[in-house]
N, C-alpha and C positions, 0 to 999 in steps of 0.2 A: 504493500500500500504506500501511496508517494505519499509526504508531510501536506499536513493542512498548510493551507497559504498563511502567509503571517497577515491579522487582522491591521485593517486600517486605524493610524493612530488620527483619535478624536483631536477635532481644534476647532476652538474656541477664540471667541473676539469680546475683546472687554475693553472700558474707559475707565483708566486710572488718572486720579489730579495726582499731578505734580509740583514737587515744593523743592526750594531752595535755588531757581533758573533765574539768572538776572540780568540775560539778555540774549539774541537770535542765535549767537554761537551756541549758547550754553543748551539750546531746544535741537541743535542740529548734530552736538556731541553725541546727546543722549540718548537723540533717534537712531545715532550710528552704532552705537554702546549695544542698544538694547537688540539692537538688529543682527548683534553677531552672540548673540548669549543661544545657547544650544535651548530647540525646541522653538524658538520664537520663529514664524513665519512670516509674519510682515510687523512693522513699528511705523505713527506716525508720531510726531508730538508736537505741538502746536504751541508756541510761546502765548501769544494775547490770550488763549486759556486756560495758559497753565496746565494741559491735561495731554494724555497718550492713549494713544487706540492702537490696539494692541492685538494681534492673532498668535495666539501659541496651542504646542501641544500640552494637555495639564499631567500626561503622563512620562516628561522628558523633564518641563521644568513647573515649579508649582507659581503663584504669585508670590508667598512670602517670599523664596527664592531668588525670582525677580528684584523683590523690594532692596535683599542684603546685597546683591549686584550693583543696583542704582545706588546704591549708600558709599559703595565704597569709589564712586566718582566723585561726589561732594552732594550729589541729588537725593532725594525719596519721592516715593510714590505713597500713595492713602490706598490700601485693598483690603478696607472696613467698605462694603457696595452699600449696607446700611442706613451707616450714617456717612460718607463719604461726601456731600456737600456741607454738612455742618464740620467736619474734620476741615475739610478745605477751606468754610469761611473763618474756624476757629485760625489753622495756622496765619490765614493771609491775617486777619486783624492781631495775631503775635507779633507777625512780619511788620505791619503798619507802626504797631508799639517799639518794637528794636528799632524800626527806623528814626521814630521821631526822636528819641534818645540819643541814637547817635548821632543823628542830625544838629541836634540842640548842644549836644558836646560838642562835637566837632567845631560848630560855628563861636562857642564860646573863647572857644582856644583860637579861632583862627580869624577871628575880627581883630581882636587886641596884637596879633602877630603881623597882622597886615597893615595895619595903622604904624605900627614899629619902624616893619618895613619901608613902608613909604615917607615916613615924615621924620621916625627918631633912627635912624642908623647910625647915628652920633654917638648915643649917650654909652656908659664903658657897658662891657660885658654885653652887647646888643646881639651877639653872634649866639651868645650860651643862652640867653632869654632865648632868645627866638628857638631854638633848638630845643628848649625845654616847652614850649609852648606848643610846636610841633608832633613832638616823641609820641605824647598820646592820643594824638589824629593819625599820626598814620600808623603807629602798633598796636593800639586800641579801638578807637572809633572805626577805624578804616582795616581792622583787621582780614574780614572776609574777604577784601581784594586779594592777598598774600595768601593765605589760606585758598582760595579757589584756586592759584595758579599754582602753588605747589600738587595740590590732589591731581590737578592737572596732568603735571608736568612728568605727575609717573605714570602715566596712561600715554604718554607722545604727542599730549594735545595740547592747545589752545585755545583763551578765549578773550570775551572784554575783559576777568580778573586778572588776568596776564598782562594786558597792554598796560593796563590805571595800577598794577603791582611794578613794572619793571618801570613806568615812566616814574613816578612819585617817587620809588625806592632807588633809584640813580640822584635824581633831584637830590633826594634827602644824605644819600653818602656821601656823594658829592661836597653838598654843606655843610657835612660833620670835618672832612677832609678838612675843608677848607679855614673851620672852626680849630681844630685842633693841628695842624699842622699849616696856617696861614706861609709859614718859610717856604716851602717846596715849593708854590706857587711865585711866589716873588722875585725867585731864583729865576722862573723860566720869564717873567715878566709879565704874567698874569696878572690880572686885579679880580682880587680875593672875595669876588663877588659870592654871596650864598643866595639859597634856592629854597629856603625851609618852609616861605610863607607859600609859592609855589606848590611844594606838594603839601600842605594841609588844605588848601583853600579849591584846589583840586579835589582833592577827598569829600570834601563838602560840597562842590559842587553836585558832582556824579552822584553822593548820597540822596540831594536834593531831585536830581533827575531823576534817579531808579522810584523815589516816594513819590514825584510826581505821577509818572508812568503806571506804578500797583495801583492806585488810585483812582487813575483814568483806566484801567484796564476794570477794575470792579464796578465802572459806572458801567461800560457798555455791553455786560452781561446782564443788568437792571429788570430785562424782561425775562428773565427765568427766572430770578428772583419773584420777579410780580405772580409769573404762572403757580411757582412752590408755595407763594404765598395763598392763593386761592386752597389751596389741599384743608381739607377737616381733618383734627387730630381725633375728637373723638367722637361716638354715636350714640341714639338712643334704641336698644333694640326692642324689638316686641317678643317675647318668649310664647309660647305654646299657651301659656296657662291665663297671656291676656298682658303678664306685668312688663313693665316696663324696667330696663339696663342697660345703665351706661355702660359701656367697654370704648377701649380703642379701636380706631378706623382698620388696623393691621390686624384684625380680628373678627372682620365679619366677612361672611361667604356666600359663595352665589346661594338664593333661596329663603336667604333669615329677609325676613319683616323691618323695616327700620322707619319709625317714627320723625318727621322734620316738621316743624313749628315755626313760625313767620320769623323770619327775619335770620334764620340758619343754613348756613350751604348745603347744597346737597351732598353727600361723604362719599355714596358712590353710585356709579351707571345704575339705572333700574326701570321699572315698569311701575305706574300710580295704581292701587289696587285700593284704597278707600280717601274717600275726600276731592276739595274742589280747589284749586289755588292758582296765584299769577307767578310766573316765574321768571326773575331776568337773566336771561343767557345772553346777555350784551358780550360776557369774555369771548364764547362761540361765534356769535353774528354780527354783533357792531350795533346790531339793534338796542335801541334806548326801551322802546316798547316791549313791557313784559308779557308773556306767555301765556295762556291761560291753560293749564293742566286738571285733567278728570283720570277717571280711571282709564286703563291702557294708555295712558301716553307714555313718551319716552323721556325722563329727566335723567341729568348729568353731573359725573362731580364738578365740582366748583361755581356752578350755578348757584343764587339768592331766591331761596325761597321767600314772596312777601306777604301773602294774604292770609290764607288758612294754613292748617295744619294737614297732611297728608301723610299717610302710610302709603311705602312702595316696595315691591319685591329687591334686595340685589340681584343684577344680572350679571354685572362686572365689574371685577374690586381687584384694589394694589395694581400693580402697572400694565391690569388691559385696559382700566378706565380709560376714556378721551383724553382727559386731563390728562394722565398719567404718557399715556402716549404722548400727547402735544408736548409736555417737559422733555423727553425723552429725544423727541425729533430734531427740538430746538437746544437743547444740551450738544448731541449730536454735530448737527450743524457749525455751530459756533466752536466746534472742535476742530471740524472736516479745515481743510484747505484747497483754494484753489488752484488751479493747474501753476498758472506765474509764480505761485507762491512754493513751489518746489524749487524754480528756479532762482528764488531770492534765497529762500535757504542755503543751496549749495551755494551760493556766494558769500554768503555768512560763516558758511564752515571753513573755505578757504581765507578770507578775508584778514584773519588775524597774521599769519605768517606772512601772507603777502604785505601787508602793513612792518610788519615785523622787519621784514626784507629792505623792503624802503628805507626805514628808521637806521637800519645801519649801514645803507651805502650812503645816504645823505649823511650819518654820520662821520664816517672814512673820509667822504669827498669834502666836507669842513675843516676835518683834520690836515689833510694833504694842500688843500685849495686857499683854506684864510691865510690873510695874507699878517694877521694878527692875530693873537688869543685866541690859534686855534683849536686847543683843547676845550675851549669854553664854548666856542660857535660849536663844535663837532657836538659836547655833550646837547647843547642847547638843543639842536636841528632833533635828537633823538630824542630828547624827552617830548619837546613838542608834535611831532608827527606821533608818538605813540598815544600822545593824548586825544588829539586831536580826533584820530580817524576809530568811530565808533561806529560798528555794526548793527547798534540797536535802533538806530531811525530805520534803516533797510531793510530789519527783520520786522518791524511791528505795521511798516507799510500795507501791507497785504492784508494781514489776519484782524489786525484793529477794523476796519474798512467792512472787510464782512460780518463781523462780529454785531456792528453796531445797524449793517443792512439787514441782517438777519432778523438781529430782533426790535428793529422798527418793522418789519415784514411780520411779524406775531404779531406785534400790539397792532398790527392791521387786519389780523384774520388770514393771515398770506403765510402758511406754514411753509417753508425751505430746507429740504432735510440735507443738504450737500450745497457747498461751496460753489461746487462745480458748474449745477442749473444755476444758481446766481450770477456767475461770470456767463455764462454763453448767453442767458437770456437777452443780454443788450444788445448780443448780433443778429437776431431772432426778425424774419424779414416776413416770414409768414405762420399764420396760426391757422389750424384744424381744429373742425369741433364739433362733439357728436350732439346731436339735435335734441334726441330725448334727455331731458334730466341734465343738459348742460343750457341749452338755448333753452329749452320749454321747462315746463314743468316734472314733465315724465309721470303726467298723471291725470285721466282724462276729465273733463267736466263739461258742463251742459251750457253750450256756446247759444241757443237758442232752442224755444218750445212755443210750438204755435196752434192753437187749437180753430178746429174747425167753426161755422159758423155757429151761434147759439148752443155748443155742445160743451162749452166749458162748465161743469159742475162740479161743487166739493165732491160729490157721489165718485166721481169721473176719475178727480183724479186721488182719492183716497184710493181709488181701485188698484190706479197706475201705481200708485205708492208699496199700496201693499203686493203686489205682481214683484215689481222690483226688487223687493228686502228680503223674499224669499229665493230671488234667482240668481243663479250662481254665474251667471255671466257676465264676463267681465266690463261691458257696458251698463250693466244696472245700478252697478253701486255709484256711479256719478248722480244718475237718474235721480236715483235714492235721495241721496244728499240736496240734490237741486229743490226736490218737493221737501224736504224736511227746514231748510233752509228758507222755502216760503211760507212754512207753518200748515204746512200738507201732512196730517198723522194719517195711519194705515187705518183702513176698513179690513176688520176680519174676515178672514177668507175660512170660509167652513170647505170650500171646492176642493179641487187639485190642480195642481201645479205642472203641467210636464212637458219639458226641453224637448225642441225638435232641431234637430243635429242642421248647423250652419246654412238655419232661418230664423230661430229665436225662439219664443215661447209659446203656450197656449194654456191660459187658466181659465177654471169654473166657479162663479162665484153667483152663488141661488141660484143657480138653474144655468144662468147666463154666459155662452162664449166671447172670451176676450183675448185678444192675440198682440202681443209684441215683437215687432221682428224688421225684418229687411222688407225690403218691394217684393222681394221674389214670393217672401211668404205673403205677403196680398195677395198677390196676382192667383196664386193658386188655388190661394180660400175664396176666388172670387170677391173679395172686397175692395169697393172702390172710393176712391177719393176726391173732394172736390177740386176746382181749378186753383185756387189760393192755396192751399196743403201741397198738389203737385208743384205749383210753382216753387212756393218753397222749399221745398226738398230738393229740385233742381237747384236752384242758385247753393246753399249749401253744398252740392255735393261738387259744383264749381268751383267751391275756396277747399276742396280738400276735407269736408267735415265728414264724419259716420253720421248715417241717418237712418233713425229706427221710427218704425211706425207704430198705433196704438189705435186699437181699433176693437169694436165690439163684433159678431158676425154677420153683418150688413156693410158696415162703414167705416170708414176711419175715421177715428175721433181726435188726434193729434199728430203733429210731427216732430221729432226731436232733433236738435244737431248737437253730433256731442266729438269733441277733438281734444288733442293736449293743448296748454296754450304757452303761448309766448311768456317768459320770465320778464317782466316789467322792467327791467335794466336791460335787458339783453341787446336792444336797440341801439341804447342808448352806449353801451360797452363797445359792440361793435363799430359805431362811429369816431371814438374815440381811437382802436385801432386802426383805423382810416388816417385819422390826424397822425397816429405816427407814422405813415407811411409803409402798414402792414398789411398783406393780403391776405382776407379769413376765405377759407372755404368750410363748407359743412359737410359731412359725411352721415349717412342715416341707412339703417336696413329697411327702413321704410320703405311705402308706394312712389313712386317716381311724380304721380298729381299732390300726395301729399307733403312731400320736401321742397316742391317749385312752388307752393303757398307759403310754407315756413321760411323757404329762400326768398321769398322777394319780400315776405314780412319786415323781416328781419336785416333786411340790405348786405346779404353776404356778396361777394364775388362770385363765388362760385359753387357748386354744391354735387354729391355722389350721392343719387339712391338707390336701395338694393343690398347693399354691401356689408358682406359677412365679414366677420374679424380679419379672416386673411386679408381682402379687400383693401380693408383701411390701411393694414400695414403695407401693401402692395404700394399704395395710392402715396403713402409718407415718402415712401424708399424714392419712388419714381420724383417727386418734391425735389431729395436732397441729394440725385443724381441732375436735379437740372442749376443743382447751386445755391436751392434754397435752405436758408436755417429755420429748420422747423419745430414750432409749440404747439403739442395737443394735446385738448383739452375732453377728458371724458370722465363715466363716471360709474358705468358697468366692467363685468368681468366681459364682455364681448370687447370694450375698448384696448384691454391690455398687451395685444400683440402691439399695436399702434402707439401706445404708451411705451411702452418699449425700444421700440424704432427711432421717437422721435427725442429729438438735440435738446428738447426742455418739453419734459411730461407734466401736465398740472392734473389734478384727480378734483373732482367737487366733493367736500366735505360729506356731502349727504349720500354718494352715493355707497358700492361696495368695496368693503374692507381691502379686499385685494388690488383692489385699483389704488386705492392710497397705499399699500404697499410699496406699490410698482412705480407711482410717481416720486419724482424729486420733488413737486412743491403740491399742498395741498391748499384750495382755498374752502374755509373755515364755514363759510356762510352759502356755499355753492353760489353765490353770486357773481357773474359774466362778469361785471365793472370789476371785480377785482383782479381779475388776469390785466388792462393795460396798465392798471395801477403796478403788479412785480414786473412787468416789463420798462415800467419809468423805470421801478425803485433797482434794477439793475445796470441799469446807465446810469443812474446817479453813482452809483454804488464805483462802479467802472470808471469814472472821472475823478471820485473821491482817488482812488488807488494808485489813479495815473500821477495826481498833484502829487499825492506821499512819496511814488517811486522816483520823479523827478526833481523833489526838495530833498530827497536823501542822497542821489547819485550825484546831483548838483553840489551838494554842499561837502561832499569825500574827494568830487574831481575838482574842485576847487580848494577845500581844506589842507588836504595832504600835500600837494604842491609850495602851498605857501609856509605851510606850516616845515618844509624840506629847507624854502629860503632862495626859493627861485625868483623872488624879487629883489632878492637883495644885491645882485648884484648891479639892477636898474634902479631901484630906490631907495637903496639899504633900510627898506622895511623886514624885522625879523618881527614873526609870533611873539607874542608872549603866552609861556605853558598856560596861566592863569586864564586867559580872556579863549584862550583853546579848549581849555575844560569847561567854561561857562557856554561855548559855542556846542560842543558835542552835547551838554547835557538840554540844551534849548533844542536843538535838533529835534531829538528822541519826541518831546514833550510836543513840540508844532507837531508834529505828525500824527501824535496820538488824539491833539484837540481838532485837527481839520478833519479827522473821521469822526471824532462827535459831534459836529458839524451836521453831517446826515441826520441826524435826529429833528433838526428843526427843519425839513425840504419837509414841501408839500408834493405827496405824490396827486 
């Protein structure tokens, strides 16, 4: 017997926060770190959110594993999945707390050193204050720079800790040299300038930048916050025996009872099974207008309950709720990266050496080239290019940018689960869109009802009423509703009921035949109609409408027209992608008379009826073989090959579960206006990212140059390290505040 095959080893994908990164090197070490640890199959990690997404085998390496790995770089990871955003917001406000500390040290010691500096270099012992003034900003306050670049440095790498460790720490031995052996310099004919308030005031800068930066990075995560904030911690359950208990919300299961009282969130997914209430799901729709809920409707976690009191079954609790999910997509997201943003990274990884490279041939070439005090210019040229040229504006360019598109795209109902459909959507020149349940309703109603001459009677249409609520056709229950809605209750039908296969109905009620159905079923029953009911029926069935007749066995006594209808926005959405210069087509498996009604309703371009799932994907492909970048929008499981297919998939909130799987962006509210709205909010989003990577590239190609001393020898303008650390750390901080910036565009 040959050996059993060896089983497939399982792999899993998980999002861990990470703590201790303090800038785009230090995200691109740790993605490379983690990417070579045995078992791991892919690694991303993403600085503006502190977090790694992660595929490993768990029977090669486990996460604690992982965690002892990243630790012995100088990083950790949180793989508590529990409580893992309260761990994360706990460490980042420790993080906030060290900083403002050593910030407020640091600047204590390094105002009074800089004032020295600049006004009293006179007075005796100015060298040994200042040096004493120093000592505890950069081996104290500023220790994590040295510390990061030693952990470093035994792993072969590099980062910002490196640059702001070896520029400060030259500075500062340099000063001591010059403190305590001023002779060696005098000999060569140096002036015994020191560098002390340089590297403290350095140190405080960059400390300042990185706190401004945590800062601005915890504001544009603000909408997950708001979502987590929505979650109920606890419930009130209903027991078997009637009473009423509290428990936590991590404790109730599909099926228990759970009691919600005005003015309480709903805790989780479920079905209203006693009582009457208004409920606001503005978080889901945008709608201000609240809900009115009875039994069998569908309420949500994080919905306000406001009127009465109702009992509802659970149906879905812990992270299949909506809620749960929508956190989960938008957590996600704001993880993911976009394509460019791989290629910023690997420019962040290399960046530090290559600067480092710089730093000492500009310094060589000062040594050999000044034409005076050239050990002074040499040190100078190095310290100042290592200060100067900072990786962290080019890293946070990208991910800040999405981060903050992302969840301005939430707090609009516009879920985006990847980076990715947010960056192409700008390029996006045409949208697809299936008809039912995206453009209409996807659910039919009773478009007109016209009754024959003098035959209109309550008798008449209680009959109609009651015919319909007993029939299981899927044209009745509009019916239904249309009469109930005009205050038509049913007339008891003592008769019988019975369906005749694709013509309609035939009931007996006292004696009396009554038929609802298609023409064909008249014609055959011999029942005729007068010229106003014919007429009617015609023009109806010229705009696309189903038309059922209602008829006693003589006459016809009604005509109805009953279609899906148009989405009250949908018009008005589509013209909008007009204005941006997008061409929509519609796609429908519909009748080919009923999609040329819906198409010219609705002012598409162009439209496909007939078309089975393959179809629509056929129809996409053919699209983006002729150059188009294609968004489609559906809301069934028939849409998902075509969701699939296309360059930016959007799903409608309401419809099936799978289709928002399968899409990259969900809209909340199934509302059409909100597709050109994430089509703005991705050009915005794409200009924001353009400004960032421009004021970053701009001010490194421009910084390090000068910061070398390539003007000096036209203007004899040199850097000063001081106004070089103030410039990197101002960098970092514009980039981070012109992607919060997106917050206040009106999509």
């Amino acid at each position: 017997m040959g050996e059993d095959p060896m089983p497939l080893k399982v792999k899993i994908s998980k999002t861990y926060p990470v703590t201790g990164m303090h800038c785009a090197s230090c995200a691109a070490r740790t993605e490379t770190f983690v990417k070579k640890l045995p078992g791991v199959r892919s690694a991303s990690v993403n600085y503006a959110d502190t977090s790694m997404k992660v595929e490993f085998s768990p029977e090669e390496i486990s996460p604690g594993e992982m965690k002892q790995a990243i630790r012995t770089i100088g990083y950790d990871i949180i793989i508590d999945e529990a409580n893992s955003l309260e761990l994360k917001e706990e460490a980042q406000q420790n993080y906030l707390k060290a900083a403002r500390v050593n910030i407020i040290g640091a600047a204590a010691f390094s105002i009074p050193l800089l004032v020295i500096a600049m006004l009293f270099m006179d007075i005796p012992y100015a060298n040994y204050i200042m040096m004493a003034l120093a000592t505890p900003v950069v081996f104290w306050f500023g220790r994590q720079f040295p510390a990061g670049a030693v952990k470093q440095l035994r792993y072969g790498s590099s980062s910002m800790d490196t640059l702001v460790a070896l520029s400060t720490g030259i500075a500062y031995i340099y000063s001591a040299v010059v403190t305590f052996f001023p002779q060696l310099f005098n000999k060569e004919g140096i002036s015994g300038h020191v560098y002390f308030e340089a590297s403290a005031v350095i140190i405080t800068f960059i400390l300042l930048g990185r706190l401004l930066e945590e800062k601005a990075k915890s504001n544009t995560s603000s909408a997950l916050k708001k979502l987590i904030g929505l979650q109920s911690k606890n419930v009130t359950l209903i027991q078997d025996n009637g009473e009423q208990k509290d428990i936590p919300v991590g404790e109730v299961i599909p099926g228990n009872t759970i009691l919600v009282r005005p003015g309480v969130k709903i805790p989780v997914d479920g079905m209203v099974t006693y009582g009457t209430t208004f409920i606001d799901e503005s978080m889901l729709s945008g709608e201000p207008v609240p809900v009115e809920k009875s039994a069998g409707a569908k309420v949500y976690a994080g919905t306000i309950n406001q009127k009465g009191s109702i009992h509802f079954r659970a149906e879905k609790v812990g992270s299949d709720t909506l809620l749960s999910q929508i956190i989960r997509m938008v957590r996600e997201a704001q993880g993911s990266k976009a394509p460019v943003q791989h290629l910023v990274d690997k420019i962040a990884g290399i960046f530090v050496p290559v600067v480092m490279t710089i730093a000492l041939v500009s310094g060589i070439a000062w040594f050999f080239l000044a034409k005076e005090n050239n050990l002074m210019h040499s040190l100078l040229a190095v310290v100042t290019v290592l200060i100067i040229a900072c990786p962290c504006a080019l890293g946070l360019a990208t991910p800040t940018a999405i981060m903050v598109g992302i969840g301005k795209g939430a707090d609009n109902g516009i879920l985006i689960k990847d980076a990715e459909s947010l960056e192409t959507a700008h390029k996006v020149n045409a949208v697809v869109l299936d008809k039912t349940g995206t453009i209409t309703l996807g659910e039919p109603v009773v478009q007109g009802m016209t009754w024959g001459k003098d035959l209109f009677t309550g008798k008449y249409s209680r009959i109609l009423h009651g015919i319909e609520k007993t029939s299981e056709h899927p044209l009745a229950a509009p019916v239904a509703r249309h009469l109930e809605d005009s205050g038509i209750t049913s007339l008891s039908l003592p008769g019988t009921v019975e369906s005749i296969t694709g013509r309609g109905i035939k009931a007996v009620v006292d004696g009396e035949q009554f038929f609802v159905g298609n023409r064909t079923l008249m014609d055959e029953q011999g029942i005729k109609a007068d010229d106003a009911l014919l007429s009617a029926s015609e023009k109806w069935k010229k705009e696309a409408m189903s038309v059922s007749f209602f008829s006693d066995s003589s006459k016809v006594l009604c005509v109805i027209a009953i279609s899906d209808r148009i989405k009250e926005s949908s018009r008005e959405a589509i013209r909008h992608l007009h204005d941006l210069g997008i061409e929509v087509y519609m796609l429908t498996g519909d009748n080919e008379q009923s999609a040329a009604a819906i198409a010219k309703e609705a002012f598409v371009d162009s439209y496909k009826a007939g078309m089975l799932p393959q179809d629509k994907h056929d129809f996409i492909k053919e699209l983006q073989l002729k150059g188009k970048i294609v968004a489609m929008a559906g809301d069934g499981i028939n849409d998902l090959q075509a969701l699939a297919q296309a360059d930016v998939s959007i799903a409608m909130g309401k419809g099936s579960d799978i289709a928002i799987d399968v899409a990259k962006m969900t809209i909340v509210s199934s509302d059409l206006a909100k597709i050109p709205q994430a089509l703005k909010l991705s050009r915005l989003t794409i200009k924001t990212i353009r400004q960032n990577l421009f004021w970053a590239f701009i001010y490194n190609i421009i910084g390090i140059p000068v910061a070398a001393g390539v003007l000096y020898p036209f203007t004899g303008f040199l850097l000063n390290p001081m106004i070089a650390g103030a410039a990197m750390a101002l960098s970092s901080v514009s980039v981070v505040s012109n992607s919060l910036r997106l917050r206040l565009k009106k999509l």
